[in-house]
N, C-alpha and C positions, 0 to 999 in steps of 0.2 A: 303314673310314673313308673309302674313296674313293669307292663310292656318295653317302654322307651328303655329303662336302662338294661334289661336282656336283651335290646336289639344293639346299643351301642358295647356291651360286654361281648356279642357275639361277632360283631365289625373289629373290635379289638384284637379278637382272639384270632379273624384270617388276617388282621394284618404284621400282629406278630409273626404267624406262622407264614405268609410271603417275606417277611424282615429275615427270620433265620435261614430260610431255604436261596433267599438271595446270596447270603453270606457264606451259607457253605458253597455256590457257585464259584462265588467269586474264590473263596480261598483254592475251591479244585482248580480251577485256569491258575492260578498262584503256583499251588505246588505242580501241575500237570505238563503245563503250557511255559510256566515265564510270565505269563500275564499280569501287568498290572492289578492291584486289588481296586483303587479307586479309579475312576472315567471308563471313558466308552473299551469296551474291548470287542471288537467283531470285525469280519474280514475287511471293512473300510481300514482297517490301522496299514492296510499293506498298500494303501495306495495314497499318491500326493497327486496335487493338482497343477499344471505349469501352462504356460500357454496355448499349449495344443490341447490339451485334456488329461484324463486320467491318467498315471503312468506307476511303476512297482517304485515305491519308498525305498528306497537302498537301506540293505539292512534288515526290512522288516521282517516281523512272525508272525503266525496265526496259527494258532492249534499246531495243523502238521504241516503249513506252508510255509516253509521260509525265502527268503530273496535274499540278494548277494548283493555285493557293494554294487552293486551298479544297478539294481533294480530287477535282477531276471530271477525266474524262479529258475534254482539249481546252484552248483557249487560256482567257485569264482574262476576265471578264465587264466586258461593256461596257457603258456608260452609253446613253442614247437608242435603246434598241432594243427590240421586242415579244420574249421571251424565250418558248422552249416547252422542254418540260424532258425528258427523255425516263427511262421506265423501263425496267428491263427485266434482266435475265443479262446469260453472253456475250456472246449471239448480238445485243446492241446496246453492249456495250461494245468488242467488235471484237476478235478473233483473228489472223484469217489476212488479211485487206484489207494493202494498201499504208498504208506514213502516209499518215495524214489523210483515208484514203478510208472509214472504219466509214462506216454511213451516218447518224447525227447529221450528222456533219460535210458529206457529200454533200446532204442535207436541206438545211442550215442556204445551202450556196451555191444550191440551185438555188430557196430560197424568195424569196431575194435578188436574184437574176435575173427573176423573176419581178414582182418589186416594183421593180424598175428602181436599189436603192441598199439600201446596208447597215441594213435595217431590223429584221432576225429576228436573234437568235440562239438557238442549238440546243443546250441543256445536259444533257449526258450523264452523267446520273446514275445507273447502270447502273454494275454491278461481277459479274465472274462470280461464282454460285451466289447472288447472289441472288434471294430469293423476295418473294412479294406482302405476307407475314408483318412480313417486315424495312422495304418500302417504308413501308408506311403507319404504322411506328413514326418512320420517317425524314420523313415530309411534314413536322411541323412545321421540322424544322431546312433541309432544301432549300427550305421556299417562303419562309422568314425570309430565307435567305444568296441566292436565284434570284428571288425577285417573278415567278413564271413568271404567264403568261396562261394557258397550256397546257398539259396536260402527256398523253403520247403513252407508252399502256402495253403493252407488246409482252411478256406474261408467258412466262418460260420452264416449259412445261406440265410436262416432267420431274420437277419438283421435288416434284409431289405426288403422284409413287411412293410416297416415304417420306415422310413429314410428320409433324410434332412438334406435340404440345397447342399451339393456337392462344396458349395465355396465357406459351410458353415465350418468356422475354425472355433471351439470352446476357447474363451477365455477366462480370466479370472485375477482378480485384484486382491483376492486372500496368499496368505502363506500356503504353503504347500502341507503345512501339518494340520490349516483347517478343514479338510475331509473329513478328517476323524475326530475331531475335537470338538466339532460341534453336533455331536452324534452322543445321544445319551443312548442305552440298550439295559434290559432288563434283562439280567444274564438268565437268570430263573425260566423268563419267557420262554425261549428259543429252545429249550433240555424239554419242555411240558409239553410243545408245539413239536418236537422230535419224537416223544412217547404215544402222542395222541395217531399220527400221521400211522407210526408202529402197529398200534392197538385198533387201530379205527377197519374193518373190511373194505375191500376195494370197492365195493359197488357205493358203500356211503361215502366215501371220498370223491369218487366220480360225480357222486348226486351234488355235492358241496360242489363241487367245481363247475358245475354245468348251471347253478341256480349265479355263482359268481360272474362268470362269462355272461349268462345273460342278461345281469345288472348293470355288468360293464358295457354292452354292446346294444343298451336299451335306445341311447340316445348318439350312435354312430352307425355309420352304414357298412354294413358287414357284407365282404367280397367273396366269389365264391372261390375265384383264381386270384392270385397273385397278376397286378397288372404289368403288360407286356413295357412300358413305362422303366417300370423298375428291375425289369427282368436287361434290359440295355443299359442302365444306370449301373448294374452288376458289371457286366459285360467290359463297360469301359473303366471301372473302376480296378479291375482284374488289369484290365493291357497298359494303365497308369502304373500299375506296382510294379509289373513284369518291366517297366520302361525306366523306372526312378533305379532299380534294381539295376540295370543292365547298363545305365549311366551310369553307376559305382562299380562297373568291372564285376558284379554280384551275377553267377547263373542262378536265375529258377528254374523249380520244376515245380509244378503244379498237383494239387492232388486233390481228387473230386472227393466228393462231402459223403458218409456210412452215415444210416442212419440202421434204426432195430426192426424197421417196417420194410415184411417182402412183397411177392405177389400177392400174397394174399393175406389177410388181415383176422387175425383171432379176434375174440375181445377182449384180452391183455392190450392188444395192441390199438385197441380202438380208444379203452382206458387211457392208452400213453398221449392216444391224440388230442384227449379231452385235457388233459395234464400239461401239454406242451402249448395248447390255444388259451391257455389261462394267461399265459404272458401276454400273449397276441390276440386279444379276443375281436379283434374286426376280421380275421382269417378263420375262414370255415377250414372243419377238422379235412375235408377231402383237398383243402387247397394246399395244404401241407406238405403230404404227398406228390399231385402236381407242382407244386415249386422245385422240389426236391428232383424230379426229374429232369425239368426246363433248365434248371442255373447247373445242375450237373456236364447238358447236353453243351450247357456254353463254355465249361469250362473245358471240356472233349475237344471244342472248336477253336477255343483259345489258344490250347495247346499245340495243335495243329496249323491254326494261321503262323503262331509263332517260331514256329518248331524249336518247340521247349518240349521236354521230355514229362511225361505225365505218367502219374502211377496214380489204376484208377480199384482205390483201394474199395469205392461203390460198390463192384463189381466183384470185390478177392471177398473181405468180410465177411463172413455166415450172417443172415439175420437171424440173431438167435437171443436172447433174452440174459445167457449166460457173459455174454460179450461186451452189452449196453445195461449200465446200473438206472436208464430212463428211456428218454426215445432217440438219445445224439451223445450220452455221455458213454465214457468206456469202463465198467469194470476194470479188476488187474490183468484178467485172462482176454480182454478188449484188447487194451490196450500191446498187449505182446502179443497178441495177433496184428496190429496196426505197425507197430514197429516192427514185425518181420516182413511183412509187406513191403513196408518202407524201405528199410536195407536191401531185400530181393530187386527194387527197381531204382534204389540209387547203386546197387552195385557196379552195375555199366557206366554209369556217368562216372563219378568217382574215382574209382580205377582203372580206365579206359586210357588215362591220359596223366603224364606224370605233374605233377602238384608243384608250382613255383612259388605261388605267394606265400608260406611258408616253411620253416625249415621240418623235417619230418625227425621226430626223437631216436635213438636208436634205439635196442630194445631191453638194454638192459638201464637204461637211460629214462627216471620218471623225467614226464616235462613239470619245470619249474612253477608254483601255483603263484599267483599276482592278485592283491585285490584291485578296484575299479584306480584308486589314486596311484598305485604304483603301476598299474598297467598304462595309465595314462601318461606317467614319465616316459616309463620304454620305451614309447611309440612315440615320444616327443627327441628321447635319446637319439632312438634307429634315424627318423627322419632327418638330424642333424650330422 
């Protein structure tokens, strides 16, 4: 008996001690974040579900992301101003940046400086894992609730690793608050799994990740290229957006994919390959790379069939380690490097030609800030 009860005294004693460390979690997102103390709290709370697929919860928070009455990440949309809309994944909805630094945001102020008054704004339309698939189902509802001039497509090329019959439309017969609701999370977890990743050296992280990938890709056939298949499936999914866009009176401008890998390849950077094919484990670490060349080369060609104006920020960006916080996201010094870019080649477009779809504010003149419902009257107002 006295083994047994030191072993159930000792089972006690970690689960008390995960019981209180849970609870001081939870009260830190309480006092920190806003967060609920009781149900799920993790980045699913910022997204609902509707017939097309995932979309930003209007309103929502998460640590340091918030979204706006209308679902965008950023402030709420303002009246008297040329609006550019931006697509794109993560890697433009913003990860690892400072608030307020993704670069929308950094865009939107150095356009403004540039113009000498609050005349741009820069709506980030962007949510992670989004594909080109999902955008161009979304244009009609964005350029209804945005009247964008612009709109600035930064496709995340990963995505058509795996890809789904072009005519797959998610659906769903839940509420839109079931995303999150049925998502338990053990807040504890994710702080232990944040210190461990911290404390752990890169080469045993590496070792873990390469023993995972090969579990995962024990029982699938692992490619050495990206098939040429999906490399046209890109292609026409690109001149689909460029066309839904361009039927709303919307110009693009296109912008080829930065990633942190140059000509030549440390073994930081080999680490980041092993780290980025953990998502993707039927694409070899070299395929990565050739992808990243081939959908870049199409979007070059795209731009050009089109003549649509292209800023090929592939090309501006340093690959350098201080720029990318992994192997495609931006640090804050990325990121305003991506947004000077950006402004450098939307300048011509932009102020080349004077702006009618909107009225321009004067400068001493803030333009008026609207949430999603009362922007929605104005525009039901003006129309009338």
């Amino acid at each position: 008996m006295k083994p047994l009860f030191i072993f159930l005294r000792c089972v006690s004693c970690v689960v008390i001690i995960i019981l209180v460390l849970e609870l001081c979690a939870r009260a830190d997102d309480a006092l920190t974040f806003g967060a609920p103390f009781w149900g799920a709290y993790n980045d699913q709370v910022l997204y609902a579900i509707d017939q097309i697929g995932k979309w930003g919860k209007p309103g929502a928070r998460y640590e340091r992301w918030q979204l706006n009455s209308l679902g965008y990440r950023g402030p709420e949309l303002s009246l008297g101003t040329i609006r550019i809309v931006c697509f794109g994944a993560s890697e433009t909805f913003g990860l690892y940046e400072d608030p307020n630094e993704e670069y929308p945001r950094q865009l939107e102020r150095k356009l403004n400086a540039m113009a000498g008054s609050d005349v741009f704004q820069v709506v980030n339309a962007a949510f992670p894992g989004e594909t080109l698939t999902t955008a161009i189902l979304r244009v009609p509802q964005v350029v209804s609730q945005v009247h964008p001039s612009y709109a600035l497509i930064y496709p995340s090329l990963a995505n058509y690793i795996s890809i789904a019959p072009s005519s797959t439309v998610v659906r769903s017969s839940q509420p839109p608050e079931a995303l999150s609701d049925r998502i338990f999370d053990l807040r504890i977890a994710n702080r232990i799994h944040n210190l461990l990743k911290a404390a752990l050296p890169q080469v045993i992280q590496t070792k873990l990740r390469q023993r995972e990938i090969a579990r995962e890709s024990a029982s699938n056939q692992v490619m050495d290229r990206l098939p040429e298949e999906n490399v046209v499936r890109f292609r026409k999914d690109l001149t689909d957006l460029i066309a839904a866009l361009r039927d709303r009176n919307v110009e693009p401008v296109l912008v080829t994919h930065a990633t942190v890998f140059g000509t030549t390849l440390s073994q930081r950077d080999h680490d980041l390959l092993t780290a980025w094919r953990k998502f993707y484990p039927m694409l070899q670490e070299s395929g990565f790379i050739d992808m990243e060349q081939r959908m870049n080369r199409v979007i070059r060609e795209t731009a050009n069939r089109e003549n649509i104006p292209l800023i090929d920020v592939e090309n501006e960006i340093p690959h350098r380690p201080e720029y990318f916080a992994d192997f495609v996201h931006f640090t804050t010094a990325g990121a305003t490097v991506m947004a000077s870019d950006l402004a450098n080649g939307l300048k011509p477009v932009v102020f080349a030609r004077p702006q009618t779809q909107t009225a321009l504010p004067s400068r001493d003149v803030r333009p008026q800030i609207l949430t999603g419902k009362e922007l929605s009257h104005a525009t039901a107002a003006s129309k009338n």
